[in-house]
ChimeraX commands (.cxc) that place a marker at each C-alpha (Angstrom):
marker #1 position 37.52,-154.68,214.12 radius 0.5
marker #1 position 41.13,-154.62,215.28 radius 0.5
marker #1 position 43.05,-151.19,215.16 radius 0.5
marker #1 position 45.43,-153.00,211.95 radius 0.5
marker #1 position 42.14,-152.90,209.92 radius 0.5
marker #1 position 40.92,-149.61,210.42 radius 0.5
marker #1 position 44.39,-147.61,209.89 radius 0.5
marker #1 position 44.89,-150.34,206.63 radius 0.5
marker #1 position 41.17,-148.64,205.50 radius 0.5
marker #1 position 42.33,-145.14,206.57 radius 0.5
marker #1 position 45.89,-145.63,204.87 radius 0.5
marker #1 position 43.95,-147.02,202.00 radius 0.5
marker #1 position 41.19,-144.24,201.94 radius 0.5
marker #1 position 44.45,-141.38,202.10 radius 0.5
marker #1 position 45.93,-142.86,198.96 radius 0.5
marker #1 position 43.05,-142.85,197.38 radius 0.5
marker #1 position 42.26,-139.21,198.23 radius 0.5
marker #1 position 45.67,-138.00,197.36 radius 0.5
marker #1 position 45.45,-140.27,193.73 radius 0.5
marker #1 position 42.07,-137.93,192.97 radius 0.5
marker #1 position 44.25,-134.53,194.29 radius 0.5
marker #1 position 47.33,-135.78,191.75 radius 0.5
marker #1 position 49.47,-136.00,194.19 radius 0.5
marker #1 position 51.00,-139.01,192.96 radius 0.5
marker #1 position 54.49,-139.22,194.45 radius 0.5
marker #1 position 52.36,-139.92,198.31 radius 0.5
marker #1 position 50.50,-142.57,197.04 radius 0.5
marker #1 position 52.70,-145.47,197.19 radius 0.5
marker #1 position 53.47,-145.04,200.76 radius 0.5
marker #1 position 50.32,-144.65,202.07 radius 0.5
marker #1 position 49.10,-147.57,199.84 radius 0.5
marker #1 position 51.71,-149.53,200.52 radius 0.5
marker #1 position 51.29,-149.04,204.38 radius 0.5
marker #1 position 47.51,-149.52,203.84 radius 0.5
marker #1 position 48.30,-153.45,202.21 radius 0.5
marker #1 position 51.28,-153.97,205.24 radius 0.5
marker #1 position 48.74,-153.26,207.98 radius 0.5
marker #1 position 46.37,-155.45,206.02 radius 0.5
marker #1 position 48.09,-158.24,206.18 radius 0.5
marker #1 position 48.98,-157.74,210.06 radius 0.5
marker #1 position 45.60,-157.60,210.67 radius 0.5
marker #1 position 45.12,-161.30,208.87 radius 0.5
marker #1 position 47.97,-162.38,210.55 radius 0.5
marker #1 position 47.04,-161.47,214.00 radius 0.5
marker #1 position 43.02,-162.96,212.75 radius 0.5
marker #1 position 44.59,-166.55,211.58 radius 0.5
marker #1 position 47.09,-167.08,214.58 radius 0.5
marker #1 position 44.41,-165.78,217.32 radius 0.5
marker #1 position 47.48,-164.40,219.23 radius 0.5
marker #1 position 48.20,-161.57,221.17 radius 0.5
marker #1 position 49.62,-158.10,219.06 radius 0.5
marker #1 position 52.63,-158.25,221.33 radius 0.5
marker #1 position 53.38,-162.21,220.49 radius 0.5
marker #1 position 52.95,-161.32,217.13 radius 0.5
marker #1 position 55.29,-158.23,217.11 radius 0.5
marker #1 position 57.94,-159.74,219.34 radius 0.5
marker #1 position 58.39,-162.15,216.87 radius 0.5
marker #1 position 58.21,-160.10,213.72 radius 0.5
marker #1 position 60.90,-158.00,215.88 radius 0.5
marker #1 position 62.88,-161.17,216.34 radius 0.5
marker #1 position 63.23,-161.74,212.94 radius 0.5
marker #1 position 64.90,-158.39,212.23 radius 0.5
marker #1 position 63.29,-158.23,208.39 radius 0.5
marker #1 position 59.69,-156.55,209.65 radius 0.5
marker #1 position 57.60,-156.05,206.24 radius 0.5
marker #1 position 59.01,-159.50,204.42 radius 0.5
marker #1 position 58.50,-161.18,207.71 radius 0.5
marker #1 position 55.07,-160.09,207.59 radius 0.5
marker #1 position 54.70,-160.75,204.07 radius 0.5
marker #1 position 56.37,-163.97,204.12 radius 0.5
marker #1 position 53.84,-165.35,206.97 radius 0.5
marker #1 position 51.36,-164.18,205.00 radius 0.5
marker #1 position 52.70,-166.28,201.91 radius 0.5
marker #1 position 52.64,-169.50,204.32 radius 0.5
marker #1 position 48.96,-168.74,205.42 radius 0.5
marker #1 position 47.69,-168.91,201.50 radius 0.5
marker #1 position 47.17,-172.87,200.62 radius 0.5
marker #1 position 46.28,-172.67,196.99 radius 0.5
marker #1 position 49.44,-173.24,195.41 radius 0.5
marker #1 position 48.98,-171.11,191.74 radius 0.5
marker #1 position 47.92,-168.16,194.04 radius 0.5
marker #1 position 51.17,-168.40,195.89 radius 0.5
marker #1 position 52.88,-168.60,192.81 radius 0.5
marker #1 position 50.98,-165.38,191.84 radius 0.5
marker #1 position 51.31,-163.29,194.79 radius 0.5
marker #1 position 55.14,-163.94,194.37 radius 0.5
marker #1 position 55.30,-163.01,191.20 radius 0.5
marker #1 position 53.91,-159.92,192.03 radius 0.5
marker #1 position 55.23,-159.15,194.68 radius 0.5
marker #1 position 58.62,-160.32,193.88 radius 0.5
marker link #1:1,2 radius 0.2
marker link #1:2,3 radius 0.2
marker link #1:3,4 radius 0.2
marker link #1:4,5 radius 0.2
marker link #1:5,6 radius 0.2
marker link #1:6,7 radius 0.2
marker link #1:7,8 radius 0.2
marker link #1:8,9 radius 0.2
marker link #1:9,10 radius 0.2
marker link #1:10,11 radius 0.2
marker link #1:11,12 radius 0.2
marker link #1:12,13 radius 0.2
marker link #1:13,14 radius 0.2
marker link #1:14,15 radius 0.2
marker link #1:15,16 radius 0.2
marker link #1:16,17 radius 0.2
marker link #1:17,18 radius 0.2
marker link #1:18,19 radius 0.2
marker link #1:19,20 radius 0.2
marker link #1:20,21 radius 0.2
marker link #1:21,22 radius 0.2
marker link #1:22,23 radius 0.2
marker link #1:23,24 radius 0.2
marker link #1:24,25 radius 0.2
marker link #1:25,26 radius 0.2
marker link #1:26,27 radius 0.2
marker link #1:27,28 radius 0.2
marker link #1:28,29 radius 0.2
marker link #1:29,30 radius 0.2
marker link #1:30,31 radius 0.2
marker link #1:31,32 radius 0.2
marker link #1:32,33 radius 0.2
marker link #1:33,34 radius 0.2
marker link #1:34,35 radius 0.2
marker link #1:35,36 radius 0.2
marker link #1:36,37 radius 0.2
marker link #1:37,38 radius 0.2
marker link #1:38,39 radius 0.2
marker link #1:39,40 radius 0.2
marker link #1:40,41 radius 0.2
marker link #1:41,42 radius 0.2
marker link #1:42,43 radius 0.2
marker link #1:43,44 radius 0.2
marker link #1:44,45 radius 0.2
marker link #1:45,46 radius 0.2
marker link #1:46,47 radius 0.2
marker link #1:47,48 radius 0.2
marker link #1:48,49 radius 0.2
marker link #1:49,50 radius 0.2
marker link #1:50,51 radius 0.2
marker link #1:51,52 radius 0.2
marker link #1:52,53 radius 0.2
marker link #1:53,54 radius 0.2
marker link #1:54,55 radius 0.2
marker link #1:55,56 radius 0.2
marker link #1:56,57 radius 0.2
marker link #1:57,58 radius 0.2
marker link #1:58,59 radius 0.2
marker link #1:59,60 radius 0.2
marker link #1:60,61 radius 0.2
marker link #1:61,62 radius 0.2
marker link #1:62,63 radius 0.2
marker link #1:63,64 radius 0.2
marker link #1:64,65 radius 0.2
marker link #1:65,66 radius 0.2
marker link #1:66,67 radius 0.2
marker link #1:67,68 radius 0.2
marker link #1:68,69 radius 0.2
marker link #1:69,70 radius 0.2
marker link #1:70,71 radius 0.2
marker link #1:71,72 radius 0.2
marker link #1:72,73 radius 0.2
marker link #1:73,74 radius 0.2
marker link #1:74,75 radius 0.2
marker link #1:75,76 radius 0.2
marker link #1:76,77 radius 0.2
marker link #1:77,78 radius 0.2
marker link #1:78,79 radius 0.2
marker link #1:79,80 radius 0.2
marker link #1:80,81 radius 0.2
marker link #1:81,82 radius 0.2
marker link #1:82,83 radius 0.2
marker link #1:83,84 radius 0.2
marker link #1:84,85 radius 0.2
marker link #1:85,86 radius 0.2
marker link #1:86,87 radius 0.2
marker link #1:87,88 radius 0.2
marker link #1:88,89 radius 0.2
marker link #1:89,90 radius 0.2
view
């Protein structure tokens, strides 16, 4: 399991924690940071490259969570849940 996947779980298990505690105005970050590290992880899964490839070129592209995103967008093939992720997401 690579290091992306288990702090996305932990990140993921925090907001959880601190959703049952009501403290509500953490959750989105830790959430948020929990789905980001997610989709590194696939990222890093699909490409079957090197972290440091990866992160040189999500540093190239000076826009570091829509890069990430965005790469994630070109790695889903079923065009209605592209659509749907977008809308979502923005």
């Amino acid at each position: 399991m690579s290091v992306f996947k288990i702090k996305s779980d932990l990140s993921v298990s925090a907001a959880d924690v601190l959703h049952k505690a009501s403290q509500y105005h953490s959750v989105p970050h830790c959430a948020y940071y929990g789905c980001l590290l997610q989709l590194k992880h696939y990222l890093l899964k699909h490409r079957k490259c090197a972290e440091s490839e990866l992160d040189d070129e999500i540093n190239a592209s000076n826009e570091t969570h829509q890069f990430i995103i965005r790469e994630f967008l070109n790695l889903v093939t079923d065009d209605s849940k592209r659509r749907a992720i977008k809308t979502i997401i923005g």
